[in-house]
C-alpha positions in Angstrom: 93.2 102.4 103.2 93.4 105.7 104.6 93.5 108.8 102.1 97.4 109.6 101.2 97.9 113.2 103.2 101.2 113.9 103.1 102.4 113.2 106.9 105.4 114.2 108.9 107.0 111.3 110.9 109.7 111.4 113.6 111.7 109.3 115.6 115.0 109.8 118.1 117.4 110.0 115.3 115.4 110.9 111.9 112.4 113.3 110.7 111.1 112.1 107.9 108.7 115.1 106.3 106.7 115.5 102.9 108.8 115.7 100.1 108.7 119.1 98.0 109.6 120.5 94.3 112.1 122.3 96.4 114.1 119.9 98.3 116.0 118.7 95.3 118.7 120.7 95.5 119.5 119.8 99.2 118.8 116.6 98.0 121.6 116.7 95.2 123.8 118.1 97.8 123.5 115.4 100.4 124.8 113.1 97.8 128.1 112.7 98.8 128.9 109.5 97.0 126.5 109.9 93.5 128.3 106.9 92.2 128.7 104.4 94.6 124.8 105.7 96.2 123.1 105.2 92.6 125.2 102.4 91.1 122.1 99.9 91.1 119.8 102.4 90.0 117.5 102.6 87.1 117.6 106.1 87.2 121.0 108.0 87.6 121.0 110.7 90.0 124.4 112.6 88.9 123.5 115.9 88.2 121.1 118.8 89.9 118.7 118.1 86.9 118.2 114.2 87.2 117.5 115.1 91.1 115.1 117.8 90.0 113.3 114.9 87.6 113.4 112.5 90.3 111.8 115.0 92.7 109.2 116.2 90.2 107.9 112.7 89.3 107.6 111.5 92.6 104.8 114.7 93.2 103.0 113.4 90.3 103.1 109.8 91.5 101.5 111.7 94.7 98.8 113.5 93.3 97.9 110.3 91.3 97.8 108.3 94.2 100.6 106.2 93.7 103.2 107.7 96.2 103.5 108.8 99.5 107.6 110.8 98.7 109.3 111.4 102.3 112.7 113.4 102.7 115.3 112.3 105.5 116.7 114.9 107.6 118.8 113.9 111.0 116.4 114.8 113.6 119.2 117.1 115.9 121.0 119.1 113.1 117.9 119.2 110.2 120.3 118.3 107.5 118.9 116.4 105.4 120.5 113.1 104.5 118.5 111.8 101.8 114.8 110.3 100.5 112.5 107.5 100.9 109.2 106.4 100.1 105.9 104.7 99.8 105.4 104.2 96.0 103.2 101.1 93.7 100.8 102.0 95.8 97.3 99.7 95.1 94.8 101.3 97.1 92.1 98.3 96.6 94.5 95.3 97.4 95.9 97.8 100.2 99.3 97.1 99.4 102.5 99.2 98.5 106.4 99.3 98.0 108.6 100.8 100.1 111.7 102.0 98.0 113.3 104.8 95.7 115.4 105.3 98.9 118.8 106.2 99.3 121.2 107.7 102.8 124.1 109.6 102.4 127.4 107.4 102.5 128.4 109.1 105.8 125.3 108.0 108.1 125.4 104.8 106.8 126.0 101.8 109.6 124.4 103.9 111.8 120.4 103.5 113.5 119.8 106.3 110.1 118.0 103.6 108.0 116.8 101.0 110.2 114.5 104.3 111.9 113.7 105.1 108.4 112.0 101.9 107.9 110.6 101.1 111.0 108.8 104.6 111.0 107.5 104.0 107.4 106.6 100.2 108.6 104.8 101.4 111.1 102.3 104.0 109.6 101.9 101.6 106.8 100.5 98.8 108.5 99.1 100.9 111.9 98.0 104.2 109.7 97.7 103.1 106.4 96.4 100.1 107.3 98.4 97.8 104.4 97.9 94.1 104.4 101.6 93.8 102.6 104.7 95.7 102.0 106.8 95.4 99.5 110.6 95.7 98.9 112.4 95.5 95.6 116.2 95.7 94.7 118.9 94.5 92.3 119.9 91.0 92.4 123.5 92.0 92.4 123.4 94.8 95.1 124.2 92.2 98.5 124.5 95.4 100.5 120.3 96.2 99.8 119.8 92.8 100.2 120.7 92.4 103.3 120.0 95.7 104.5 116.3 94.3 103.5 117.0 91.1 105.2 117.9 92.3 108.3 114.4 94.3 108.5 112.2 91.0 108.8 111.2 91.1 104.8 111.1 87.6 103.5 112.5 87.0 100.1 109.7 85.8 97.2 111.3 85.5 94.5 113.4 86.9 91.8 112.4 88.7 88.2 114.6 87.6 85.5 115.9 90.5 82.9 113.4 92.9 85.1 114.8 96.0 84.1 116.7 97.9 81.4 119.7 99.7 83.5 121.4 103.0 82.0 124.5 101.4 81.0 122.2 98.7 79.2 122.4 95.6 82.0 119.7 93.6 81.8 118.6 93.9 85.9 117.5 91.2 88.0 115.3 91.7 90.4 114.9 90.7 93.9 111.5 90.9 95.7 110.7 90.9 99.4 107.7 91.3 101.6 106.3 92.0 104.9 103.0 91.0 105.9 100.3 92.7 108.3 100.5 89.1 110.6 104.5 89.6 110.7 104.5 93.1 111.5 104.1 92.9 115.6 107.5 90.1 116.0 109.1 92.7 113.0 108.3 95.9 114.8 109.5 94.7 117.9 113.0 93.2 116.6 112.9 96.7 114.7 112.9 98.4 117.9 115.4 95.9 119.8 117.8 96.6 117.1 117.1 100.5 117.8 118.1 100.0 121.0 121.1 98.7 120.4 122.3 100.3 117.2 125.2 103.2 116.5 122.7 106.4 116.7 124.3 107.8 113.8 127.9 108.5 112.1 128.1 112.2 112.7 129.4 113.3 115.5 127.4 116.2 116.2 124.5 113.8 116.6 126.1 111.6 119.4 
């Protein structure tokens, strides 16, 4: 597995770019919706602070070696749009999770996160050289579920009172995969649906 630089990658509608300390305001402000974007996650993202935190632990899951932190900008404007990344990664079984992501409310049902994914798909199995990607999210959260779906992961199985949530729900949670034998049929239906796909909600960006 190749050595975790932080890497800039682009397509016709995103950037996504190495995540820094400073982005967490911009980051605070893309989040136009804080309670419907971060109603199924473990962390609440509410105020500049909790954005701040998430930023900051995300560099030290970097410099461990555990993370590989992207932000999300729209490729024609710059403005950035939200976060993604590589995270639990395990170097010696060369596999990692792709997750902690969320997209502002107003590019969403547009081509904003299938790119996303297909860009960080791509350099994980072609750069990175992963044998298998994972993909995690709340039993109760359809929308993830078949966001994840519709990318080509294949559900394994669910975890049973995973998590601890804020409000004190017990989480269940869903996994997924994809694996380095599915990734040419996945990429391509990746980039059919590209193809195809409403380039993005803003119409600046049309």
């Amino acid at each position: 597995m190749s050595a975790l630089a932080p890497v800039r990658l682009e397509g016709r509608h995103v950037v996504l770019e190495p995540l820094a300390a400073s982005d967490a305001e911009a980051l605070f402000a893309a989040a136009d919706d804080p309670v419907e974007l971060f109603r199924y996650l473990p962390d609440p993202l509410i105020r500049i602070e909790h954005h701040c935190d998430f930023v900051q632990r995300a560099l030290v899951d970097h410099a461990q070696g555990k993370a590989l932190p992207f932000l999300i900008r729209l490729r024609g404007s710059g403005e950035v749009i939200g976060t993604t990344r590589f995270g639990a990664i395990e170097a010696a079984h060369k596999r990692a999770e792709i997750g902690w992501t969320w997209i502002a409310s107003k590019v969403q049902r547009s081509a904003v996160n299938t790119e996303s994914k297909r860009l960080l798909l791509g350099h994980g199995f072609e750069q990175l050289q992963l044998n298998r990607i994972e993909f995690k999210t709340d039993l109760l959260n359809q929308k993830s579920r078949a966001a994840i779906a519709r990318i080509g992961a294949t559900q394994e199985g669910i975890f049973r009172k995973h998590m601890v949530m804020p409000d004190g729900r017990l989480r269940d949670t869903v996994y997924f995969s994809i694996v380095r034998e599915e990734w040419p049929a996945v990429c391509a239906a990746l980039d059919a649906r590209l193809n195809s796909e409403i380039p993005t909600a803003l119409p600046a960006q049309v």
